[in-house]
C-alpha positions in Angstrom: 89.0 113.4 121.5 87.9 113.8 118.0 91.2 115.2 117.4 93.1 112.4 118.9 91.1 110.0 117.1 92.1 111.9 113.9 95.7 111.6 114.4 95.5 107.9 115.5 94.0 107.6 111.9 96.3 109.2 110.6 99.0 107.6 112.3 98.1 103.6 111.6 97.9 105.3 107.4 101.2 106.3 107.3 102.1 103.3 109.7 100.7 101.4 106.6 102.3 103.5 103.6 105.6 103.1 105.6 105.4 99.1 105.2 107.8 97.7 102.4 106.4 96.8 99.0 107.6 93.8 98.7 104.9 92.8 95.5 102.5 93.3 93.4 99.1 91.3 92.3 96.3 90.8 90.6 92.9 90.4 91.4 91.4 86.8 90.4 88.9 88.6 88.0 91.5 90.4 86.1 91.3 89.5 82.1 95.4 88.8 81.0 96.6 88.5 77.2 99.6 86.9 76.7 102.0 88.8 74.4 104.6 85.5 74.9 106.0 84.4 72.0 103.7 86.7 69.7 105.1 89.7 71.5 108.8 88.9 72.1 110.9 91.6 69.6 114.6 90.7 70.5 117.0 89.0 72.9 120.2 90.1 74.0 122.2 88.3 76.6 120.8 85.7 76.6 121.3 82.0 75.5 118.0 80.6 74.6 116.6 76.9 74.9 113.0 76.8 73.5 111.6 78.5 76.4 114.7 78.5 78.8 117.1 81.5 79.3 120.4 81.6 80.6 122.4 84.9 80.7 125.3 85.4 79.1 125.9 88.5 80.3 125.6 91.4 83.2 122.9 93.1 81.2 120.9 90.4 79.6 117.4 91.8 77.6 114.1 90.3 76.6 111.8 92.8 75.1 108.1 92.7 73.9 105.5 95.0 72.5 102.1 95.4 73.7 100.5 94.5 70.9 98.7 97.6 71.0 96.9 96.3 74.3 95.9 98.3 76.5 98.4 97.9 79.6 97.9 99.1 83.6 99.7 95.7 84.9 102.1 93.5 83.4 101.8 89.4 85.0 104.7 87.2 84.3 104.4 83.7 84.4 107.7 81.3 84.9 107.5 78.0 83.7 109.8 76.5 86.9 110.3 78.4 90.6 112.2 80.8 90.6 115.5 80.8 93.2 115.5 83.1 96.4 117.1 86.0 95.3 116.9 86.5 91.9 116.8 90.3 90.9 114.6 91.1 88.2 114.0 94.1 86.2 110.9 95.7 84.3 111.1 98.5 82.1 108.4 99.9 80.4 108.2 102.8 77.2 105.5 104.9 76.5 104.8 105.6 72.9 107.3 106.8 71.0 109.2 107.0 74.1 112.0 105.5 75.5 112.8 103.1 78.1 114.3 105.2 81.0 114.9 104.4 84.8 112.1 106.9 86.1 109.7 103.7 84.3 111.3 100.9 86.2 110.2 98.4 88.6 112.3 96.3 90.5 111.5 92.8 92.3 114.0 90.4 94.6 111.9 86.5 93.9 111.3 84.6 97.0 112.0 80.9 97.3 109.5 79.1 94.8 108.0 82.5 93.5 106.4 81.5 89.9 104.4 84.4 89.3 105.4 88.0 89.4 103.5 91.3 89.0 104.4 94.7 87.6 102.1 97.7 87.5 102.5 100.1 84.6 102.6 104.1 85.3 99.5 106.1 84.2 101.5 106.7 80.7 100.6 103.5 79.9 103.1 101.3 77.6 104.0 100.3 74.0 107.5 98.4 74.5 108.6 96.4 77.3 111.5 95.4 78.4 112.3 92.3 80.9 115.7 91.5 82.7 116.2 88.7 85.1 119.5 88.2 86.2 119.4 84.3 86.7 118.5 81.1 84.3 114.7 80.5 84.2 112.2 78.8 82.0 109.4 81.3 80.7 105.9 80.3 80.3 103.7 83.7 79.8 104.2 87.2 79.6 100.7 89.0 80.1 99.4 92.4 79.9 96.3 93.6 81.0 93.8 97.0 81.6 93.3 96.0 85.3 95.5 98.1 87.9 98.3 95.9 90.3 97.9 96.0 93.9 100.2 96.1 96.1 101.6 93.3 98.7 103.0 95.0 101.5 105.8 93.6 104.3 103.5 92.4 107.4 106.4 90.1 109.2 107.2 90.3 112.9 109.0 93.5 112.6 106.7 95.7 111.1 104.0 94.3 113.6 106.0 95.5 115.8 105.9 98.8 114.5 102.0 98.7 114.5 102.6 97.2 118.5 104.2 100.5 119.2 101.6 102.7 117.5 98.9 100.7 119.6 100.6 101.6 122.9 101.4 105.3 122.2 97.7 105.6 121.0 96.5 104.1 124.4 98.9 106.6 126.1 97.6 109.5 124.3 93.9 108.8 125.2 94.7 107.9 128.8 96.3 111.1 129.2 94.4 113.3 127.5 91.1 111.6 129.7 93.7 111.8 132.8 94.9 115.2 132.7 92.3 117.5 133.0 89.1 116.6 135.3 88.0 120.2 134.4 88.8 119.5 130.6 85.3 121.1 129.3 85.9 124.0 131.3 89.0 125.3 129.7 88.7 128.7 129.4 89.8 130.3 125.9 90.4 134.3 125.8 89.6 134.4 121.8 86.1 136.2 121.8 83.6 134.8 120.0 84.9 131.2 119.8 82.8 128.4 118.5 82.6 126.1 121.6 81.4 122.8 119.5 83.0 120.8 116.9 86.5 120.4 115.3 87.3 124.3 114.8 87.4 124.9 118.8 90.2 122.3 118.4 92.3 124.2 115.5 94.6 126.7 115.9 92.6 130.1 114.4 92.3 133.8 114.9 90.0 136.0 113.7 91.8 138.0 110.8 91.2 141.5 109.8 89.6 142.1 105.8 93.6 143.7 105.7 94.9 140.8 106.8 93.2 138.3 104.9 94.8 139.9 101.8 98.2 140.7 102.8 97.7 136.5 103.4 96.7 136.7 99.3 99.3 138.7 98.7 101.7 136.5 100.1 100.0 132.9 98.3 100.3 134.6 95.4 104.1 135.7 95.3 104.9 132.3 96.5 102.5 130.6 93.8 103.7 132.6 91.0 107.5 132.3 91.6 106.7 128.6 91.6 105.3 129.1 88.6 107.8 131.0 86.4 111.4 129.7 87.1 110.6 126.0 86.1 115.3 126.2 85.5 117.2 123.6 86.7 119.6 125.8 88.2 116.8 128.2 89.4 117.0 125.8 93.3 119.7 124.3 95.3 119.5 120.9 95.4 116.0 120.9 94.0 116.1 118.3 91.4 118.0 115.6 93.7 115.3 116.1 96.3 112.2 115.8 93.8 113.8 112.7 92.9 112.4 111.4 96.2 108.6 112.6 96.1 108.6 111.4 92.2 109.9 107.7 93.7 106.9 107.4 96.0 104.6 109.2 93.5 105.4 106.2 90.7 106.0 103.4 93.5 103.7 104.1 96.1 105.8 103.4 98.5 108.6 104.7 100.8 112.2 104.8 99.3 114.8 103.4 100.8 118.0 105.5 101.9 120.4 103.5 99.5 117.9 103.1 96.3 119.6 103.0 93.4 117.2 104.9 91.0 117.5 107.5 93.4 120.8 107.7 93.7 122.8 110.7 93.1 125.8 109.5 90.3 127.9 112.7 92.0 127.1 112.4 95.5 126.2 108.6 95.6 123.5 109.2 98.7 120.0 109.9 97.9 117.9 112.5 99.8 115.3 109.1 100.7 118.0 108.8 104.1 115.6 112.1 105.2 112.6 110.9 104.5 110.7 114.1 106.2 106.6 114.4 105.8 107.0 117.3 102.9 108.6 114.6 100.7 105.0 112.5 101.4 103.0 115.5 100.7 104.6 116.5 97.9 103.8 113.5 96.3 100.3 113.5 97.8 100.2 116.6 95.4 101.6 115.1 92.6 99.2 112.1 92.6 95.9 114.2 92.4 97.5 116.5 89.8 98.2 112.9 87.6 94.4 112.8 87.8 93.9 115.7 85.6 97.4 115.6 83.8 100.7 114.0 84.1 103.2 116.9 82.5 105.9 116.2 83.9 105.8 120.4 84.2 102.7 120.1 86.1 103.8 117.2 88.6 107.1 119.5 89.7 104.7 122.5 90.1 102.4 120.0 92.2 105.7 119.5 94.2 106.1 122.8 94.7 103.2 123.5 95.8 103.6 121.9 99.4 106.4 124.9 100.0 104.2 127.5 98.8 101.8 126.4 101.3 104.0 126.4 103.9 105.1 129.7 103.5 101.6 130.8 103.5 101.1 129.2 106.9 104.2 131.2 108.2 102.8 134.4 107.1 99.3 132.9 109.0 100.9 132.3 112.2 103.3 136.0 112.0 100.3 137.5 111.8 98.8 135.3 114.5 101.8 135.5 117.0 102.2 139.5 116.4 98.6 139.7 117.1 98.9 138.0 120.6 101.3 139.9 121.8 101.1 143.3 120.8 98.7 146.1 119.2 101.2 148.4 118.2 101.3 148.9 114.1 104.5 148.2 113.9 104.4 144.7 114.2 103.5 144.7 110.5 106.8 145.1 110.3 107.6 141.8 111.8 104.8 140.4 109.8 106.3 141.7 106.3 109.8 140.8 107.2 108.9 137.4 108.0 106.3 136.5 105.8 108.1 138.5 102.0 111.3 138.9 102.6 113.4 137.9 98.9 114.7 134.7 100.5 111.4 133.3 102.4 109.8 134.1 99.1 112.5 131.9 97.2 112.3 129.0 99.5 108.4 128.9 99.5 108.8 128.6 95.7 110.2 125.7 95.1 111.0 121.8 96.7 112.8 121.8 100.1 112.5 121.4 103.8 113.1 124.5 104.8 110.2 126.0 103.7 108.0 123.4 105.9 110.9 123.9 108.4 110.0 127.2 109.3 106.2 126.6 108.8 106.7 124.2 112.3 108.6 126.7 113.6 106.5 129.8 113.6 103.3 126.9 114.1 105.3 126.4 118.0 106.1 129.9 118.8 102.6 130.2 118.4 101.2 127.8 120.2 104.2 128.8 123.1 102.1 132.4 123.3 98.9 131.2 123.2 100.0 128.2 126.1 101.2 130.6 128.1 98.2 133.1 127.4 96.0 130.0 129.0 98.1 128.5 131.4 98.8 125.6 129.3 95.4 124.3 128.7 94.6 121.0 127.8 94.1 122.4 124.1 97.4 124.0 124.4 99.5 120.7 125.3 97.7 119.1 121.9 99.1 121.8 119.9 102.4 121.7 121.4 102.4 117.9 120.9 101.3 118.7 116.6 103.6 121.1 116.3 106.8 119.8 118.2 106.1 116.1 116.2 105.7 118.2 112.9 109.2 120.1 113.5 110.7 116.3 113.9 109.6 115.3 110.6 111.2 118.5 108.8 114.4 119.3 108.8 117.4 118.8 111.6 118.1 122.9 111.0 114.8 123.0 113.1 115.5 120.5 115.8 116.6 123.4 118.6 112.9 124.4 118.8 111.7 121.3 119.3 114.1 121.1 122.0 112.9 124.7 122.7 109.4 123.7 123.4 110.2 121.2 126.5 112.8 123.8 127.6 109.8 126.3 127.4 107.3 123.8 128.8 109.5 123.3 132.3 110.3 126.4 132.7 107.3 128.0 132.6 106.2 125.7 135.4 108.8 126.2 137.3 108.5 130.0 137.6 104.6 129.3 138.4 105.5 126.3 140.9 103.0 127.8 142.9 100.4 127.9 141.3 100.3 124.6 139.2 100.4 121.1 141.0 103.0 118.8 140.3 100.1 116.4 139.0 98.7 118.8 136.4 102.4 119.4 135.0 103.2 116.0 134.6 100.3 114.3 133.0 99.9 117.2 130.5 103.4 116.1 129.9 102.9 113.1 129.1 100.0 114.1 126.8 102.4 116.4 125.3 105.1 113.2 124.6 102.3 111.0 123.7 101.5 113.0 121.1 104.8 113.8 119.7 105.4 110.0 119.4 102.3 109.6 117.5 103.0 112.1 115.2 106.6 111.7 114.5 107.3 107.7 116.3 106.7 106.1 113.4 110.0 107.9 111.2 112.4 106.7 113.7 111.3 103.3 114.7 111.3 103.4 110.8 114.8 104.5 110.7 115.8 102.1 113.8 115.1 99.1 112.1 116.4 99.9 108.4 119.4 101.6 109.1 120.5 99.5 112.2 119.3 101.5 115.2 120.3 104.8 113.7 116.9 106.6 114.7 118.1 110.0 112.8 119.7 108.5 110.1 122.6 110.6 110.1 125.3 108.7 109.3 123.5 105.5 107.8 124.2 107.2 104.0 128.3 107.8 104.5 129.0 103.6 103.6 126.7 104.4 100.3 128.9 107.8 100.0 132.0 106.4 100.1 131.1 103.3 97.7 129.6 105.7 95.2 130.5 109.5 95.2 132.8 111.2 92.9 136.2 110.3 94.1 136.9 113.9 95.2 133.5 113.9 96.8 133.9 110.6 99.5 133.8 111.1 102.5 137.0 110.1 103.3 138.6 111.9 100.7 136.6 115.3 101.5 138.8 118.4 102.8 136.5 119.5 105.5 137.6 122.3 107.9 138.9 120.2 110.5 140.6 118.4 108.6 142.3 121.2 107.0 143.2 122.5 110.8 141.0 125.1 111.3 139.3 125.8 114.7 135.6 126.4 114.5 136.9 130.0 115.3 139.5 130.1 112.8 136.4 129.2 110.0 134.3 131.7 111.4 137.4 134.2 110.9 139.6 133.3 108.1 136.9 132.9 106.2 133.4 134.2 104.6 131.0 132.2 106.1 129.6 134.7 108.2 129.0 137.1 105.3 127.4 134.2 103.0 125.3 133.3 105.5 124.5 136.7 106.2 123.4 137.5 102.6 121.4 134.3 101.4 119.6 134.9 104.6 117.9 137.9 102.8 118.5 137.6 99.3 121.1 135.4 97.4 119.3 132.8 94.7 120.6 129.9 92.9 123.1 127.8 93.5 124.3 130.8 95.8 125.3 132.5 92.5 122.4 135.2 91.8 123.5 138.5 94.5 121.8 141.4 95.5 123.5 145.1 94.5 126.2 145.7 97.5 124.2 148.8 98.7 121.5 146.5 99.3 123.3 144.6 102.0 124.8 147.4 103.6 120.9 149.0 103.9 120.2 145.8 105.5 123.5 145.8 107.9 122.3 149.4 108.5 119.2 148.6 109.9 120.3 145.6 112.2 122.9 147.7 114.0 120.1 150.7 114.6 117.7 148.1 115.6 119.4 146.3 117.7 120.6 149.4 119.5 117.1 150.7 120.0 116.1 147.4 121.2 118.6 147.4 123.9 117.4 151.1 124.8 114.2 149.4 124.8 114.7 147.0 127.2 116.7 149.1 129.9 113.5 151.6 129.4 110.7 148.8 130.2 112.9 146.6 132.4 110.3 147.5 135.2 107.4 146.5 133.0 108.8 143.1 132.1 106.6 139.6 132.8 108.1 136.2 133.6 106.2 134.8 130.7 107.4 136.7 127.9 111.3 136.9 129.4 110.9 133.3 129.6 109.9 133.0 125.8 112.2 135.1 124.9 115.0 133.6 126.4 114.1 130.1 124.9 113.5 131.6 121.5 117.3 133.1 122.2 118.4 129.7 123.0 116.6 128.4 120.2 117.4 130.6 117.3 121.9 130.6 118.9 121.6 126.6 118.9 120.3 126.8 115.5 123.8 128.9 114.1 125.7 126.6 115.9 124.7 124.0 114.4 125.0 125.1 110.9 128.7 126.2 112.1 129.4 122.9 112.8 127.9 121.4 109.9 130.1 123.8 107.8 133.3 123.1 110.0 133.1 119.3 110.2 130.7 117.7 107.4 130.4 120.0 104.5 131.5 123.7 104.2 127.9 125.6 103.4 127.2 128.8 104.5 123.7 129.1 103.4 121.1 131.1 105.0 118.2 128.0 104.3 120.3 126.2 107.2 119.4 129.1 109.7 115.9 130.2 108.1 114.3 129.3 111.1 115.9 131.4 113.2 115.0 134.4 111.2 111.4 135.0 112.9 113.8 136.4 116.2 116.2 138.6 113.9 112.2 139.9 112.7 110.7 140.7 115.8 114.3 142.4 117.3 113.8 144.8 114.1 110.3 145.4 114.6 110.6 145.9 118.5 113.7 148.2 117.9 111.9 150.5 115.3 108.8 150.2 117.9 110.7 151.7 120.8 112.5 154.3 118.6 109.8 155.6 117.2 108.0 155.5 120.4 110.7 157.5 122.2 109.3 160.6 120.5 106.8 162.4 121.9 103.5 163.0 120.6 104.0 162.1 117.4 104.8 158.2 118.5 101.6 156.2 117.1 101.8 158.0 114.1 104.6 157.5 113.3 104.7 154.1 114.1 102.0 153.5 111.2 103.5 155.5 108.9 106.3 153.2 109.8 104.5 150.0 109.3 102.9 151.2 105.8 106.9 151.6 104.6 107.9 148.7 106.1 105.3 146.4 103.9 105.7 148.7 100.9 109.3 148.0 101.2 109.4 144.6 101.5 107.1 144.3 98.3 109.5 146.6 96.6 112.2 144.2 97.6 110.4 141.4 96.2 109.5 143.5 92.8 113.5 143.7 92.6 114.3 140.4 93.2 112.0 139.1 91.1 113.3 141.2 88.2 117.1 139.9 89.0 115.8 136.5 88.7 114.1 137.0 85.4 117.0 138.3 84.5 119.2 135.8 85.9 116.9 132.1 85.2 114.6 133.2 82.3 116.0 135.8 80.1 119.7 134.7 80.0 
């Protein structure tokens, strides 16, 4: 329960920090100076009155200095209301800085609004700039130290929103009560679990001292990539994404899909249509780093950070998953393929989804072991319900195995139909929902109401697309596939999608610019083929040794990881041609284990020699990798530093 509890808290906070900001204000004891008229530098674009304004044109100007005051919030004072509607600006400079739109706030007046607040950005302000786009009589312009807090949108709708979140929580806990009579009993093969508190609730294994540092090993890689290749053409699609983290950051506040400071100028969408849970801890990140510095350096690295963290979860739950399901050293080879392969170190270095993607991923294929290790437990069916709401809050390249895990959940009680009442499987199923829509509930009925019932927000940003993209770039005017007459087969064919996505699923950085030597690939094209044929030989050898459970997982991770290239096929064939390995990342884990379970049975074929050469095979393997890494590393040096 304390779990529950836990994510109903953190359910009703984000419920919260998803509400509109629809103001600002100041508390009563707040000491404003007026820098009106003392203040007031220049005018442009306006016609002026004593202390009425009328603009005379579309981008009318009053601005002010501080005074050297000391500025967190900014109160502005009108002398007459103001009419519904009018849009007014605030810009603010830092000193010796200039007035820029990442120092913007923006406010829409209500009917017989008089008084409007602005907070300043921890830089603090020496210039100010005001524009309102409608006549109005002025009566104070006010600075002061005290911080601006926000009003937040608590109409009918959003109520309704909190309506929801009260009767999911409800569900949750009657389930979760309802369930299990036998709850307390659950049995749990880990030895030497704690049996009271949180941590019995938490995912966890006990890790080896080897282990633990390979897990260093991997932070580190992550962390220091991160570190070195702050280059703007170092990521695809980096910058446009930050710009949504950076908006919440300064605004506290969700963006909007169609926010204008946001806005690409090329694309004429913003990446706020997605607004995934990385985007909210990224900027989590990025606010307790402003504590102890606001470099702008700092902040992106901050950003970062939620990636490299990710990735260090994936190599966790490798290690975790691998341990569960075999003892064999070679699956270190899984581990290192899946945790330090060139590519999964790239995207753990820098701001995506993917990287949190796969972090869901491997989280569930965990938790799909371990539930069917313990009969779905009770424990089980939370995780399942974290880790399936987390994957919905990613990235839609991950979708499949969320689908995956109620696929995996009915048919694993189907093949035990027996042995499980229909009772048990149904209200651990609804815990399982119940959970998922506390998690995740919140993003779509979020995306329901601003974007017109379109819960996934896929095609709410092609109006904003076609008003504002680069002509060649509207939707409309863009030569997909399909509409140049290819089949999905004929892509596939007459083109190289298959061998891009091929390549920048191991190594290709950039804005898919920065390659691999040519050997490499073939190496790599070497090994899949031999792999996959001793898997194969593998399986016809231990097809009399096979149990439902793990044929059953393995035929939903199959399902899982083919749904995933579809979709990127299709993505490519009708929305945007973009063979990129990110887009099928998450599928990556199965090409892993195939290798690793290959190379297991090859090696094991031979006699007497088997388990030693299996280590021997696993100490390459991770040697390998790292030499992989030292090489890619060096290319990008080459490539994003010393150019």
């Amino acid at each position: 329960m304390a779990v529950l509890l836990c994510l109903v808290l953190v359910e009703a906070a984000v419920w919260y920090a998803s509400l509109d900001v629809i103001g600002y204000e100041l508390s009563e004891s707040a000491a404003v100076e007026s820098v009106y008229p003392g203040g007031l530098k220049n005018v442009e674009g306006y016609s002026v009155d004593g202390d009425s304004y009328t603009p005379e044109n579309a981008d009318p100007q009053l601005l002010f200095s501080t005074l050297g005051k000391e500025t967190s919030a900014l109160a502005v004072d009108f002398a007459e209301p103001l009419e519904a509607g009018t849009f007014i600006e605030f810009y603010y400079a830092p000193a010796g800085g200039q007035f820029s739109e990442a120092m913007k706030e923006t406010h829409v007046a209500k009917a017989g609004e008089s008084r409007v607040v602005f907070p300043v950005g921890a830089e603090g302000c020496e210039g100010l700039r005001l524009d309102v786009n409608g006549a109005f009589r002025l009566k104070s312009v006010g600075v002061t130290a005290s911080s601006a807090s926000s009003v937040r949108d608590l109409s009918g709708r959003n109520f309704g929103r909190l309506a929801v979140t009260i009767l999911l929580t409800a569900a949750v806990v009657f389930c979760a009560y309802a369930a299990d009579e036998k709850r307390r009993a659950d049995a749990d093969p880990v030895p030497g679990k704690i049996r009271n508190g949180l941590s019995t609730w938490l995912p966890h294994e006990k890790l080896s001292v080897n282990e633990k540092v390979f897990l260093l090993v991997c932070f580190a890689s992550y962390f220091v990539w991160s570190l070195v290749f702050l280059h703007a053409q170092y990521a695809p699609d980096e910058i446009m994404r930050y710009d949504v983290p950076k908006y919440i950051y300064v605004n506290g506040s969700l963006p909007y899909g169609y926010e204008e400071s946001i806005r690409n100028p090329i694309w004429g969408i913003s990446y706020g249509f997605s607004m995934s849970l990385p985007y909210l801890l990224q900027a989590l990140f990025m606010k307790v780093t402003s504590f102890f510095t606001i470099s702008s350096s700092a902040l992106w690295i901050a950003a970062r950070l939620v990636s490299v963290l990710s990735m260090t979860g994936v190599a966790y739950f490798a290690i975790c998953v691998s341990k569960r399901l075999t003892k064999q050293p070679t699956r270190w080879i899984f581990i290192s393929l899946t945790a330090l392969t060139p590519q999964i170190v790239f995207l753990g270095s820098y701001v995506n989804l993917d990287a949190f993607s796969l972090f869901t991923v491997m989280f569930m294929i965990y938790v799909w072991v371990y539930g069917m290790q313990n009969e779905w437990s009770i424990r089980s069916c939370v995780w399942l319900g974290v880790g399936t709401g987390l994957c919905l809050l990613s990235y839609e390249f991950a979708y499949p195995f969320a689908l995956g895990s109620v696929i995996l959940y009915f048919a694993w009680h189907i093949v035990n139909r027996k042995r499980v009442t229909f009772k048990r499987f149904l209200l651990r199923g609804l815990l399982i929902a119940g959970i998922v829509l506390l998690v995740s509930g919140w993003y779509f009925i979020r995306n329901a109401v601003l974007y017109n019932g379109d819960i996934f927000a896929l095609n709410a940003s092609r109006p904003y697309a076609e008003m504002y993209a680069r002509a060649d770039l509207k939707p409309s005017m863009r030569m997909t596939m399909q509409k140049q007459g290819y089949s999905i087969l004929g892509m596939l064919h007459g083109t190289d999608w298959i061998e891009r996505t091929f390549k920048s699923t191991f190594y290709t950085f950039g804005y898919m610019s920065v390659f691999a030597d040519e050997y490499v690939y073939t190496y790599i094209w070497i090994l899949l083929c031999v792999a996959a044929a001793a898997s194969l030989f593998a399986l016809f050898r231990d097809r009399k040794k096979r149990d439902s459970a793990r044929v059953t997982g393995a035929v939903v991770a199959l399902f899982c990881a083919a749904l995933t290239v579809a979709i990127s096929v299709y993505y490519s064939w009708a929305s945007d041609y973009q063979p990129q390995g990110r887009y099928v990342i998450t599928a990556a884990p199965l090409l892993f284990a195939i290798i690793a379970y290959g190379i297991n049975g090859l090696l094991g074929a031979i006699p007497h020699v088997g388990d030693k050469l299996k280590r021997y095979a696993a100490y390459l393997a991770v040697a390998g990798v790292l030499v992989f890494d030292i090489y890619a590393f060096v290319n990008c040096l080459r490539a994003f530093v010393y150019v």
